[in-house]
NUVOLO-522884 format. One record per residue (C-alpha): x, y, z; residue in one letter. Coordinates in nm, 4 decimals, decimal comma. Each point is the difference from the previous one (the first is absolute). Layout:
N
         xx         yy         zz   rest
          X          Y          Z      A
...
END
This chain:
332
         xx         yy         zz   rest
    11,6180    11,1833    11,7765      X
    -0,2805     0,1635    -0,2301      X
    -0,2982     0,2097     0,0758      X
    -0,2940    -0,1701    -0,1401      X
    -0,3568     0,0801    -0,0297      X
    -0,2313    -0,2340    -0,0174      X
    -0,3601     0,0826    -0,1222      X
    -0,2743    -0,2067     0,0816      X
    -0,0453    -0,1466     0,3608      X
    -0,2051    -0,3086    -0,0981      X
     0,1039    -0,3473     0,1509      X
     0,2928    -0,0338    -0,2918      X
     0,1020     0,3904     0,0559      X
     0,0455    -0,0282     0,3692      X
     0,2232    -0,3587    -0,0786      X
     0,2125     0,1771    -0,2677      X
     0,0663     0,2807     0,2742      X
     0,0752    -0,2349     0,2560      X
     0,2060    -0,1980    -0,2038      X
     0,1909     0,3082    -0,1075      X
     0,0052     0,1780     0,3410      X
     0,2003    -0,3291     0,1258      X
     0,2595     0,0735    -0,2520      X
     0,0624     0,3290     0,1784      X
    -0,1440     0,2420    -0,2608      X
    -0,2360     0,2950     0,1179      X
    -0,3280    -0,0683    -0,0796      X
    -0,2912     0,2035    -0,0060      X
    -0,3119    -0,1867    -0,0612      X
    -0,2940     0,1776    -0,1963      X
    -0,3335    -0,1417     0,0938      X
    -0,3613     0,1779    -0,1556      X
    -0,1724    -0,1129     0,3279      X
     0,0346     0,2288     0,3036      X
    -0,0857    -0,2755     0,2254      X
     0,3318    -0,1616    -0,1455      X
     0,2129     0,2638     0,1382      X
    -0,1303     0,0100     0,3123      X
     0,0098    -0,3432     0,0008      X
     0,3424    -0,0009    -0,0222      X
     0,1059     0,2574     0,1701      X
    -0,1951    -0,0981     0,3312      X
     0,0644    -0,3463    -0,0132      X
     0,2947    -0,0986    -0,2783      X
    -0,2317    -0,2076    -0,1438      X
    -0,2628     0,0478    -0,3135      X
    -0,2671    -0,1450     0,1156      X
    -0,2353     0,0417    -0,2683      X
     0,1817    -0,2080    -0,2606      X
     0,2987    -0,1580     0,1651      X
    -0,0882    -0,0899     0,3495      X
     0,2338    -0,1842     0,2552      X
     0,2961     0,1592    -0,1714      X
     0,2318     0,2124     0,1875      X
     0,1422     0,2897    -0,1981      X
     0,3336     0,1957     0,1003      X
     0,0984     0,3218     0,0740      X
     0,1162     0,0408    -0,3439      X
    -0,3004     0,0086    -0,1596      X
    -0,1806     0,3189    -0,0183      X
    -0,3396    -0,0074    -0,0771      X
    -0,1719     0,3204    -0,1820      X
    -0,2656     0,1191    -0,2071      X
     0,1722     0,2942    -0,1697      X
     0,1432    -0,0879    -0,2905      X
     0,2756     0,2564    -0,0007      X
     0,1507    -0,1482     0,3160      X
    -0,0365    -0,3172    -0,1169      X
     0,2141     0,0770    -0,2934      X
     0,2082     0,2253     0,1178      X
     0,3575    -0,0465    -0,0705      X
    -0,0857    -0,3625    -0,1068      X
     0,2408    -0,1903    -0,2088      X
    -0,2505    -0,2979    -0,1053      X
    -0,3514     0,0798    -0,0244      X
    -0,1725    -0,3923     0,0598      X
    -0,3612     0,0290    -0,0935      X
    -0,2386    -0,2509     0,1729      X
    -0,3335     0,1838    -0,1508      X
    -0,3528    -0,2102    -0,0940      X
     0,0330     0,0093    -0,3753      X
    -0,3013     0,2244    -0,0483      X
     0,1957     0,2578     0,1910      X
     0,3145     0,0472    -0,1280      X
    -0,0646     0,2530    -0,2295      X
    -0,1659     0,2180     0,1898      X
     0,2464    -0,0391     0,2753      X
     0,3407     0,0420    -0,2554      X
    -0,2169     0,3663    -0,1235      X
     0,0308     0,0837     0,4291      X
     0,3398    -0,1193     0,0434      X
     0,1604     0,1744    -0,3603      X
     0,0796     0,3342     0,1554      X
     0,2237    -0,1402     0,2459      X
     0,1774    -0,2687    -0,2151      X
     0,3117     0,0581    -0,1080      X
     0,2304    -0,1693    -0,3429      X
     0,2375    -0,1548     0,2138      X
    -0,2641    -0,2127     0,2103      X
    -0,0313    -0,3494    -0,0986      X
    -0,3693    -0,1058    -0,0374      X
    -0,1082    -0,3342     0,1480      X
    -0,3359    -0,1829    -0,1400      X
    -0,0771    -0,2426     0,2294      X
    -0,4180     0,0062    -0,0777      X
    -0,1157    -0,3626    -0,1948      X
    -0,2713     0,1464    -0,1827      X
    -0,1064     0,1341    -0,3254      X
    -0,1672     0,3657    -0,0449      X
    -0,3350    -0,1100    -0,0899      X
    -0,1337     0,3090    -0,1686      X
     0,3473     0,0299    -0,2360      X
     0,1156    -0,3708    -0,0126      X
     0,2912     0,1543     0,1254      X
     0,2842    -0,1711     0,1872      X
     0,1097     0,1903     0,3152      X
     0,3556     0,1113    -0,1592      X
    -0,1609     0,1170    -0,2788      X
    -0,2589     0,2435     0,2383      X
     0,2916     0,0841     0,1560      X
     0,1594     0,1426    -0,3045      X
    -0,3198     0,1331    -0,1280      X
     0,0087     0,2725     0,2429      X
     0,3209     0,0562     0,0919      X
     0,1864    -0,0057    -0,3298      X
    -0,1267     0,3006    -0,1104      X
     0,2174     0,1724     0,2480      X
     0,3083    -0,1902     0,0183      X
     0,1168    -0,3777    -0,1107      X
    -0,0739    -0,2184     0,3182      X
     0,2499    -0,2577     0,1229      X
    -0,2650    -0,2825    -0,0267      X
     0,0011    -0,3469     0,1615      X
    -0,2587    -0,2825     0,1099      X
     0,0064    -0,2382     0,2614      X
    -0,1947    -0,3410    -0,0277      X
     0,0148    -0,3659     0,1486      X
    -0,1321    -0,2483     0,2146      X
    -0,0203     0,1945     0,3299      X
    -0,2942    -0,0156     0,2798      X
     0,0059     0,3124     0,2097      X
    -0,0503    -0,2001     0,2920      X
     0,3077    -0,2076    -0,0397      X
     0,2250     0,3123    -0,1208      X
    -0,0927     0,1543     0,3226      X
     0,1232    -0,3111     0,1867      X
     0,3006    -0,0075    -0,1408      X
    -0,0382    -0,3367    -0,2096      X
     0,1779    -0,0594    -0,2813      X
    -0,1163     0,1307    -0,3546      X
     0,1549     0,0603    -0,3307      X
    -0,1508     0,2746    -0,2485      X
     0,1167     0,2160    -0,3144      X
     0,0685     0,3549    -0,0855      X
    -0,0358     0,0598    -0,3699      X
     0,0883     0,3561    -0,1535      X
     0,1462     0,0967    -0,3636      X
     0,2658     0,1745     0,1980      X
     0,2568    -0,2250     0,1324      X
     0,1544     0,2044     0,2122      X
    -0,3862     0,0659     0,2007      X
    -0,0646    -0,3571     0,0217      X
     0,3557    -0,0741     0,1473      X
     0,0020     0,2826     0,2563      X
    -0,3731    -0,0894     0,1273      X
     0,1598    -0,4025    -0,0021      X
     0,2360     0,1121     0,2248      X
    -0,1754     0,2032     0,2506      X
    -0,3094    -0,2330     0,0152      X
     0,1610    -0,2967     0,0456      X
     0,0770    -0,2183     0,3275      X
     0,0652    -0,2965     0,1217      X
    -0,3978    -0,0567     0,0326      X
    -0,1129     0,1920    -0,3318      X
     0,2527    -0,1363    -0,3252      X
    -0,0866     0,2651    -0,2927      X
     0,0807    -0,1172    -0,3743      X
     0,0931     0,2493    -0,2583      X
    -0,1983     0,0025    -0,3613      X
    -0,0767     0,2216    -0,2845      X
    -0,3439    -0,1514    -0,0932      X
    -0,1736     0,2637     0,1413      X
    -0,3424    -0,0973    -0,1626      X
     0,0455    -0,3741     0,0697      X
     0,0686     0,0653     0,3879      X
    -0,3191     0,2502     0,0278      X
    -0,2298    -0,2210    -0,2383      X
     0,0818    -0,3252     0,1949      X
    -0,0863     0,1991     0,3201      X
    -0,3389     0,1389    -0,1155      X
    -0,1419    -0,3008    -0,2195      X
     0,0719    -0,2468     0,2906      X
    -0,2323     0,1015     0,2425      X
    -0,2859    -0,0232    -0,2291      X
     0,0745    -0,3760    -0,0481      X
     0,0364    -0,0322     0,4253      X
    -0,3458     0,1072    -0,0036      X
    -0,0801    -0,2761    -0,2400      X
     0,2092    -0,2039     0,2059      X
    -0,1782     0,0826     0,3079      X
    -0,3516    -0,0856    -0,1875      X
     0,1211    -0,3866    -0,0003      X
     0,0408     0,0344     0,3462      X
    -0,2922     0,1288     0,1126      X
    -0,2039    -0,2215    -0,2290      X
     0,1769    -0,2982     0,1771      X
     0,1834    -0,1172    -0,2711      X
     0,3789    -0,1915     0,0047      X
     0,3240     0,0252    -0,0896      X
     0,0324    -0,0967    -0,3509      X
    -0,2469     0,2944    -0,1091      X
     0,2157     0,2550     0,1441      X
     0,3011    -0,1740    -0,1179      X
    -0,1345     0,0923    -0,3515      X
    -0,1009     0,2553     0,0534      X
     0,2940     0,1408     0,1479      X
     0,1551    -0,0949    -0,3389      X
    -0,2387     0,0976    -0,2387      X
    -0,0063     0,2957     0,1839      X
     0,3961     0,0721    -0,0308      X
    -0,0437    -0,0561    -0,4047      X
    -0,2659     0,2971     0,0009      X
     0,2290     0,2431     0,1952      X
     0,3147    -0,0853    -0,2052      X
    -0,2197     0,0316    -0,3535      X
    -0,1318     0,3489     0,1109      X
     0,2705     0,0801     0,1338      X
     0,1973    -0,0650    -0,3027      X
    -0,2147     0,1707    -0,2230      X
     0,0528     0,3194     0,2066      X
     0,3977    -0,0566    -0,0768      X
     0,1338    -0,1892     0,3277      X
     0,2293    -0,2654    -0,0390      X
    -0,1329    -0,3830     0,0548      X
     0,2564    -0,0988     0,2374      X
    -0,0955     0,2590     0,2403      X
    -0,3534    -0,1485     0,1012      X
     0,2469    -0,3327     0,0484      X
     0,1320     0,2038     0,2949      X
    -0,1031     0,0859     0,3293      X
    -0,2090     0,3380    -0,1584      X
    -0,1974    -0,1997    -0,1809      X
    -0,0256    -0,4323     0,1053      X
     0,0949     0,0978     0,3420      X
    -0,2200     0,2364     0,0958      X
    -0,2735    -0,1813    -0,1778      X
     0,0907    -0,3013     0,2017      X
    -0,0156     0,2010     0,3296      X
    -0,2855     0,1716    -0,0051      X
    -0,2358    -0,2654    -0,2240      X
     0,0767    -0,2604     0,3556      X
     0,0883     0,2055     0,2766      X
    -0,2428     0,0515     0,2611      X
     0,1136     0,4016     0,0388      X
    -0,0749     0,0920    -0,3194      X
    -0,3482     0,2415    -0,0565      X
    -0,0568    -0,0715    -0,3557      X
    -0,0063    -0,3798     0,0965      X
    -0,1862     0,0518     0,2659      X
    -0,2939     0,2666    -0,2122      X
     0,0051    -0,3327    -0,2035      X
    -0,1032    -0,2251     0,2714      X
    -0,2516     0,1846     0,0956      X
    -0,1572     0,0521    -0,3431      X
     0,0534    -0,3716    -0,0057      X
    -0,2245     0,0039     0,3118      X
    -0,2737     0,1701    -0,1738      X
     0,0594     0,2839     0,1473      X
    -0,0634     0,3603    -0,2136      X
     0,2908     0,2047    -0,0828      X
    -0,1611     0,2952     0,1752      X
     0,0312    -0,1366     0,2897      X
     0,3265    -0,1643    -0,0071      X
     0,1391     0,3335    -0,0588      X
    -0,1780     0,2267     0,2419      X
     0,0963    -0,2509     0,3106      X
     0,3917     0,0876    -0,0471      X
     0,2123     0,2738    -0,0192      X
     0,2492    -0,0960    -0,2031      X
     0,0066    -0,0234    -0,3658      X
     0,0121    -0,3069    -0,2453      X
     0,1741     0,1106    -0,3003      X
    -0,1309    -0,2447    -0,1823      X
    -0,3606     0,1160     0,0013      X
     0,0454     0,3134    -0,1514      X
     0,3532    -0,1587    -0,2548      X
    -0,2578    -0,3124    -0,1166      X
    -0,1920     0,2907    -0,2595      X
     0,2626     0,1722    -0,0683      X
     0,1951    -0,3197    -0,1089      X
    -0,2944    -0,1342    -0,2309      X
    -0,0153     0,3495    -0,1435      X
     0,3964    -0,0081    -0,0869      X
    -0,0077    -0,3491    -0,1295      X
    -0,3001     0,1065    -0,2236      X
     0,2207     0,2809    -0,1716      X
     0,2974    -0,2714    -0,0381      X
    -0,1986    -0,2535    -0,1435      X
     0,1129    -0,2478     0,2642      X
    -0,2207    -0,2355     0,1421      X
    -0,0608    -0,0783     0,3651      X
    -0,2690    -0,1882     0,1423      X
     0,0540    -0,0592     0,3093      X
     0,0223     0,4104     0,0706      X
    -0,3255     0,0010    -0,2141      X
    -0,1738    -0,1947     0,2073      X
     0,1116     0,1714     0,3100      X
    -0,1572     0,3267    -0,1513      X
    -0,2974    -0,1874    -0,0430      X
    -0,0465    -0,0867     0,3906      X
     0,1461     0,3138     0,1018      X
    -0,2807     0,1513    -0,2360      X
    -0,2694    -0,2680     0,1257      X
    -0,0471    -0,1008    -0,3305      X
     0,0477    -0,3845     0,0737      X
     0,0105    -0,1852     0,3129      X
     0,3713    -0,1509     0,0925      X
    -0,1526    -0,3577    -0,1144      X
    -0,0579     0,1088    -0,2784      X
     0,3421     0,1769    -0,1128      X
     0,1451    -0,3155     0,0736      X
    -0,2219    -0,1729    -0,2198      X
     0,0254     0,1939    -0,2776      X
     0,4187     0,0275     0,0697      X
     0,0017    -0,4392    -0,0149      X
    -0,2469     0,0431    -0,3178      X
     0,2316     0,2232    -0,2133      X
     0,0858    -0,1958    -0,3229      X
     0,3273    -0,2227     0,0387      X
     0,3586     0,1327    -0,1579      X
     0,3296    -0,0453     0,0447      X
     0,1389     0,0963     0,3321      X
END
């Protein structure tokens, strides 16, 4: 059994730890909030983002850093996107070559139209050559935590990371895929929930099936273009990175980016959406930094356009969908 750290003690975080912890490895469970800690500690339970869940013994719960990575042999990070490179500049003095870095964020770096590995690298390259991998798929926290089945991916250009993280991850309730496509598996992760909140618009304006049936597909064809562009392989947004996930969170009821979209759907203001909630929807924050990338690669995506554009309260949801259906007609 390993000694992992995992960094981040959001509702996904505190799964992955769970998940892990049942395996038998020694985890030690980084969370920023001191109320998460304490949380768990008092009652084996974090009841801030992951309530009704009992959490072992196993699973240590800090706020130092240094303990958290002490002696770790994978290093799963579980960060908000915005964070992650402010957290990798903390957590560099006490990382080591050998560890085996774990992306598990879904998000873009907004201000760099970065992807996570490639923050990752950014700072800790300069000192030595991390063992890099990310992990991506259709996975509700919730349902992790419950043990429920789920299937995911672990990309990395090095084999040999990819293989060892495969086979201490997995279980009989958690199935982890090897790939190489690094970009594909963190671009399908980050582009889809912009299209869930787009998905969750239709629902909220009381709309049916067939528009978030095309949606959903239009949707994939935007991902797997951009995606492309930024040198992922096509087949990979096929998979469960990219069509799977997008599938997941554009229709189930857990997901936060669907559900931010429902509620702009409502008529509700951003603002407020976001300041009645803890927990973050990646997708907010991803939807700009998307346009922004597909505007360098000359790729065209419409559907994240107009997401932007109600995000930015430039057009009412009505109206992106009119002016989605009004788009001159081409080939599919």
């Amino acid at each position: 059994m390993s000694r992992i750290a995992v960094i981040g003690a959001g509702s996904w975080g505190t799964a992955l730890a769970l998940t892990l912890s049942r395996l038998g490895h020694a985890v030690r469970l980084w969370a920023y909030e001191a109320e998460v800690v304490e949380s768990i500690e008092k009652h084996r339970e974090n009841r801030l983002f992951l309530p009704g869940v009992n959490l072992p013994e196993g699973i240590i719960p800090t706020n130092d850093l240094e303990q958290a990575l002490d002696q770790a042999r994978f290093v799963l990070s579980v960060m908000p996107s915005h964070a992650c490179m402010q957290l990798y500049e903390r957590m560099l003095p006490f990382l080591k070559p050998e560890m085996i870095l774990v992306s598990a964020t879904k998000g873009l770096d907004a201000e760099r139209l970065m992807r996570m590995s490639e923050v990752i690298r950014s700072v800790v390259a300069p000192r030595f050559a991390p063992r890099l991998a990310v992990l991506s798929g259709p996975s509700f926290a919730q349902e992790v935590a419950r043990g429920d089945p789920a299937a995911v991916v672990v990309a990395s250009e090095d084999a040999g990371a990819a293989r060892s993280v495969q086979q201490e991850f997995s279980s009989s309730a958690l199935r982890l895929y090897t790939s190489a496509d690094v970009i594909g598996v963190e671009m399908g992760g980050a582009v889809k929930n912009v299209i869930a909140i787009a998905a969750g618009v239709i629902e909220g304006l009381g709309l049916g099936h067939n528009p978030k049936a095309a949606l959903i597909t239009r949707g994939l064809a935007e991902m797997t273009r951009l995606a492309c562009a930024c040198g992922a392989r096509g087949e990979t947004l096929a998979g469960l990175a990219g069509m799977g996930d997008l599938v997941l969170t554009c229709t189930g009821h857990l997901s936060r980016n669907r559900s931010v979209g429902f509620e702009l759907g409502k008529g509700r203001r951003l603002e407020d959406i976001l300041g009645s909630t803890k927990t973050v929807a990646e997708g907010v924050k991803t939807t700009g930094a998307t346009v922004e990338l597909a505007r360098q690669k000359n790729v065209e995506m419409p559907i994240t356009s107009q997401v932007q554009r109600i995000l930015d309260g430039r057009v009412s949801p009505q109206e992106a969908i009119r002016q989605l259906m009004d788009r001159s007609l081409k080939n599919e």
